[in-house]
N, C-alpha and C positions, 0 to 999 in steps of 0.2 A: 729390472730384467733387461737384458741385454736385446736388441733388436737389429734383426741381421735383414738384409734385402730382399728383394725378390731375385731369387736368380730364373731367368725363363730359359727355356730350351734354346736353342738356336737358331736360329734361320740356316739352313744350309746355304751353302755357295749356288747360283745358278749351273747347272748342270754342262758341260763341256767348257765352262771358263778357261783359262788356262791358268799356270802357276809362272811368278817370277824366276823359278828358281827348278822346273822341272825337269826332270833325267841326271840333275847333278845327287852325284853319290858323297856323303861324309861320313868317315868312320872319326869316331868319339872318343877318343879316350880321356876324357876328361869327368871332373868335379868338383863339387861345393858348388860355387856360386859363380865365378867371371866364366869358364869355359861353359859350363851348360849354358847361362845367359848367351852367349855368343851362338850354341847351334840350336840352341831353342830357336832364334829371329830365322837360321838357314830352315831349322824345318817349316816353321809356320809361314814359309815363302814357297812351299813345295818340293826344297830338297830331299832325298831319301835321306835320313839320317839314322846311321846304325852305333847306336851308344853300346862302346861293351864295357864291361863291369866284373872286378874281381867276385867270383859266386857266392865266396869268405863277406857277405855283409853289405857288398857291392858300394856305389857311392856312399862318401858319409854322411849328407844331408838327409838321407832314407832313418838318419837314426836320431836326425833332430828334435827334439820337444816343444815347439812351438806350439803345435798341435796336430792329430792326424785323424786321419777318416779312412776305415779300411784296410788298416793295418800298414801307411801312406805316409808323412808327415808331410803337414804343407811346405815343407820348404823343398823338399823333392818334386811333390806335385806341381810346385811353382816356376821350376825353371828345367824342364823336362817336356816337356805336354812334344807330341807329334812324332817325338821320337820311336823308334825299335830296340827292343834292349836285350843282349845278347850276355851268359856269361862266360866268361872263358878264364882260366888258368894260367896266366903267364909264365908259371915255373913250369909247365906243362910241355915239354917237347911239341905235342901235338898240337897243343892249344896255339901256340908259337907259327905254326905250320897256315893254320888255319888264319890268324891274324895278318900271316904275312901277304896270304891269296886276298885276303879281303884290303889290305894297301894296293895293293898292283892294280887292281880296278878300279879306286878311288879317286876322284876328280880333289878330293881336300880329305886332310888328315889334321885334328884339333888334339894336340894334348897340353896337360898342366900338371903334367908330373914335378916333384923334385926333380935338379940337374942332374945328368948324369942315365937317370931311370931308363929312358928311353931310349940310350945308348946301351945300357949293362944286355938290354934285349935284342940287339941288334935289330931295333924301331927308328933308328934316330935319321933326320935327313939325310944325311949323308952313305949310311946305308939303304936306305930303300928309296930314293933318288933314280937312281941306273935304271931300276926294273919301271920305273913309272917318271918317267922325266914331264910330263905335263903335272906333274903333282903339284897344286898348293898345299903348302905343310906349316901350319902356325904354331907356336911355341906360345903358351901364355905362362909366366912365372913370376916371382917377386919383383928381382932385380936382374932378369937377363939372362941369355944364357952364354953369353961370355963374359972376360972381365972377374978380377977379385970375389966379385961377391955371386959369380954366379951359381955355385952349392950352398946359398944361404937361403934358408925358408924364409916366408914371409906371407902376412895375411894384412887381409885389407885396414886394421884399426892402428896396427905395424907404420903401417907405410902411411896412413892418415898423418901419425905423429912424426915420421922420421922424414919427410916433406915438407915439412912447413903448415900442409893444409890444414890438420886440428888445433895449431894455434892461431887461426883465425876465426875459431866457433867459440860463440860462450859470449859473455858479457865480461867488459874489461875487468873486474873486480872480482873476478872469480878463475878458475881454472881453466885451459884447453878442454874441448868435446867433442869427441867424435859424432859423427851423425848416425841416429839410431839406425835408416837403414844402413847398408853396405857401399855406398856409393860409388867407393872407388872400383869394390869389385864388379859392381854392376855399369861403370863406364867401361872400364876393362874389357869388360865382352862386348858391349856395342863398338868399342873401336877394334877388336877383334874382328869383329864380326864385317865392317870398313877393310881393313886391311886382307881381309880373304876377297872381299869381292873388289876391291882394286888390284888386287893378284889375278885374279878370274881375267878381269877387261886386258890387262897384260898381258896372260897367255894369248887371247885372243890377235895381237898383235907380234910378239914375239916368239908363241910356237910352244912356250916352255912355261913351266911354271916355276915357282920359287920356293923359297924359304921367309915365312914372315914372323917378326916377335914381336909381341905388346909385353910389356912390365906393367906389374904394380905401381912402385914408387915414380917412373916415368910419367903415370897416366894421373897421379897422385898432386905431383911437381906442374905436369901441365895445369890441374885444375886451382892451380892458385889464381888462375888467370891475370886481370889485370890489377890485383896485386902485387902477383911477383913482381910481372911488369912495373908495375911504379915503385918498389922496391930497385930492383935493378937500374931505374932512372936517377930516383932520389937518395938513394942508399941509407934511407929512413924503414926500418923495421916494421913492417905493417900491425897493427894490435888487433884486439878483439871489440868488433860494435853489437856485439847483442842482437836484436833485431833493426839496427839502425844503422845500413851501412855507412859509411864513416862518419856518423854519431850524426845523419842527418833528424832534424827536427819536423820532418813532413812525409817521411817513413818508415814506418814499424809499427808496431800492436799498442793499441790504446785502448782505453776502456770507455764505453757508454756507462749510462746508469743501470743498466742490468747487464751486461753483458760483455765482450773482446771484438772489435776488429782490429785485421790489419789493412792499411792504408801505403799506397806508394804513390806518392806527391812529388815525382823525381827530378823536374824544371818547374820554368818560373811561370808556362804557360797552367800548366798543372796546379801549381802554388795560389795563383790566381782564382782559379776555379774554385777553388775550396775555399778561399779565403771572402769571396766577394759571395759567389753563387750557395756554397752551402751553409757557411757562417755566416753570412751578411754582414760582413766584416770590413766594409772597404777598408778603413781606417788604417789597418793590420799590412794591407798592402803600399800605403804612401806612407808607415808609420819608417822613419830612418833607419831603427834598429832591425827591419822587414823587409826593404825594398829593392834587394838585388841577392843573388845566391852568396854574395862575400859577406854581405852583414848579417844576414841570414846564418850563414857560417859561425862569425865570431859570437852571433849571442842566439846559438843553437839551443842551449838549456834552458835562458827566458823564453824561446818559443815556444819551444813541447809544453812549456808550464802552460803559458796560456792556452795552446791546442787544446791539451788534457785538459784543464780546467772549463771547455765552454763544453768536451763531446761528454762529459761527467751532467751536463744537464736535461739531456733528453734519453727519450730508450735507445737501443741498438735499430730497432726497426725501423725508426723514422730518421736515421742517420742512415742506414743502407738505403732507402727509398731518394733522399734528396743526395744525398752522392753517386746515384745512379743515374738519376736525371741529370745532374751538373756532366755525366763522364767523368768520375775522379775513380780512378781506378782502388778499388777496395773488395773486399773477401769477407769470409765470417771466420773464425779462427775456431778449427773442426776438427772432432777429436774422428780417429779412424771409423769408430763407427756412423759418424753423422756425416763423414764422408762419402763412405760408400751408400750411404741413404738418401743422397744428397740430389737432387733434380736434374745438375748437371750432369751427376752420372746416369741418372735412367737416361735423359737425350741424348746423351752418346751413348748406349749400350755399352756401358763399360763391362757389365757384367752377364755371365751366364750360368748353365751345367753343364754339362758334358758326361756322357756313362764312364763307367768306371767298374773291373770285372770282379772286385771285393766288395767296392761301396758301394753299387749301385750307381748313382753320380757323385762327383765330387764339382766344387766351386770351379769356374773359372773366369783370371781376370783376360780380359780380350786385349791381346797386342794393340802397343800405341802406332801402332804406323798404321796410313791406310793406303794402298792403291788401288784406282777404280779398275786400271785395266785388267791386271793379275792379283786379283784379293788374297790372301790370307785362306789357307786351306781349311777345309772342315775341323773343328780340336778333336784333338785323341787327346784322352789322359797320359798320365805319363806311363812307364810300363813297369809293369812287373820287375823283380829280379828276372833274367834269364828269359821272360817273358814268349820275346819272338827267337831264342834260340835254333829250334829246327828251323825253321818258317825260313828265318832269312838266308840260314846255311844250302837250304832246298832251290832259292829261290836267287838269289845274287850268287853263289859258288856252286850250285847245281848238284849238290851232292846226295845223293839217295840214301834209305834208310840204312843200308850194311853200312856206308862210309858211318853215316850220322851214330847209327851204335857201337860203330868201332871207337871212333873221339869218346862217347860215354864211357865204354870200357876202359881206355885207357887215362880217364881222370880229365881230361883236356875242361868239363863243364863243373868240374868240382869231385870232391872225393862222392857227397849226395846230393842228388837231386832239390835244386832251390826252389822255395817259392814259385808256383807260373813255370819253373821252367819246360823248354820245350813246348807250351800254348802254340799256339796260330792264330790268336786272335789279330785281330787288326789294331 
């Protein structure tokens, strides 16, 4: 049977803290994965963030199967939390009307449309620029939004392979692998998420705000890191090492007699330690085919043999015990559940709940950043379709109930009424 954590309620923030990121306004136009990931980190910092969402089915992670709670899918619930979630009709004259009041007051404007989208609406920089010149306006896409390919779609496992990056995962004897999670899209929105708030420090200097893009295959291409890099130097094609970066013999997953660590042995002072302090091995370290990182290198396969052949004789526990005492940096090789079960995460509070106005509560994991001065705001789930519809329209565009049932009557929230729409919950 499957065994899930304890999630505890939260502690609240101490009461008049302030926020990183307070009185700044972000309208959302974004989805899936790299943009939400990007204003998830602005809301969970105190920005107001207003997500709107076609009322047709809204973002498409809401329809993913992973799993959901509430009528929810975790992958929405997952990169959404703090947000206000608005719907509106972009074919909608009014809907249009209403989008355009909510840019003019906006400090940042986040979208990830296909090229072109946010131009066809008369959204795009360059049109709503003039009425709001302090605007940071970021563009997140495949491949840009200029240049050849910039009407060409693209998704994160896309740009893993047409990068370089997925032919460096796998074991050399077998195929390219992308990484189970998302990675590229989820570096994507934290350097989004960079590149707005070094827009931000900018205006502050310069008065004005900008135009900023992150790409997929750019953020893809960066993370070859000092691969590419030593491709580029040596003009040697980098392969795949498995769990052993370049087929080191004192790095990667091994086996005890019950059990998998992995271990990263990555200098000679490290080598040492293992080889003297945990193995009792001095031998291993004066032995010639062992005694410097080059020979170590050339007879890397006779090594792992012997590594693997001495951690094959005791349990895993008394292998984590003395390589914890020696300092050799080592892990337990953990499947997600025994992860999230795991010690390390209760002493950091990795995890919590949060209410939730379908399920009651739903899971939440807690932002990896922390600052003592400006924490991390109280979680909100994420919202509803349409959720904070009036709410926000009453409250950031001041618009009263006639305005508000006029946009209804004329379609601007959908032909019917969404899910949540029109709530006020918080």
């Amino acid at each position: 049977m499957p065994v899930r954590p304890e999630l505890p309620e939260r502690t609240p923030r101490a009461k008049g803290e302030p926020t990183a990121l307070d009185g700044l306004l972000v309208v959302d136009f974004t989805r899936v994965v790299a943009g939400p990931a990007c204003t998830q980190t602005l809301a969970d910092f105190g920005a107001e963030v207003i997500k709107i969402e076609n009322p047709d089915g809204g973002d498409d992670t809401r329809a993913y199967d992973h799993a959901e709670i509430g009528g929810e899918s975790a992958a929405f619930l997952s990169l959404n939390r703090n947000k206000r979630g608005i719907a509106l009709d972009f074919t909608n004259p009014a809907a249009l009307e209403v989008v355009r009041e909510l840019i003019a007051k906006a400090d940042v404007v986040v979208e990830n449309f296909s090229g072109g989208v946010m131009k066809k609406f008369g959204l795009d920089y360059a049109s709503v620029q003039p009425t709001n010149p302090r605007l940071v306006y970021c563009s997140i896409s495949a491949y840009g939004r200029e240049g050849a390919y910039a009407l060409r779609p693209g998704f994160d496992p896309i740009t893993q392979a047409e990068s370089g990056f997925m032919s460096l995962n796998g074991f050399a004897d077998g195929p390219p692998v992308r990484t189970g999670p998302p990675i590229v899209d989820l570096a994507t929105g934290m350097s989004a998420c960079n590149a707005i708030l070094l827009a931000l420090m900018a205006r502050e200097k310069l008065g004005r705000g900008q135009h900023v893009e992150v790409a997929l295959f750019d953020i893809a291409m960066a993370m070859t890191a000092f691969y590419g890099m030593a491709y580029l130097i040596s003009g040697e094609n980098p392969g795949r090492f498995g769990n052993s970066p370049n087929g080191s013999p004192t790095v990667g997953l091994f086996e005890a007699s019950d059990g998998p660590l992995y271990m990263a042995c990555a200098n000679d002072r490290l080598v040492r330690r293992l080889l003297v302090e945990v193995f009792e091995r001095p031998d291993l370290v004066t032995d010639p085919r062992f005694d410097s990182r080059k020979t170590r290198t050339a007879n890397k396969d006779e090594l792992r043999s012997v590594i693997a052949g001495i951690f094959k004789q005791d349990k895993l526990e008394n292998w984590m015990a003395k390589m914890k005492k020696a300092n050799v940096p080592v892990g337990y090789l953990r499947t997600v559940e025994q992860g999230f079960n795991a010690p390390e995460a209760r002493d950091r509070r990795r995890l919590s709940q949060i209410p939730h106005p379908t399920a009651g509560s739903v899971p939440n994991i807690e932002p990896p950043v922390q600052m003592r001065s400006t924490p991390v705001v109280d979680p909100v789930a994420a919202p509803l379709l349409g959720q904070h519809t009036n709410e926000v329209l009453r409250r950031t565009l001041r618009y009263d109930d006639r305005r508000l049932a006029a946009l209804a009557e004329a379609g601007a929230f959908g032909k019917a009424p969404s899910k949540g729409a029109g709530q006020d919950e918080p």
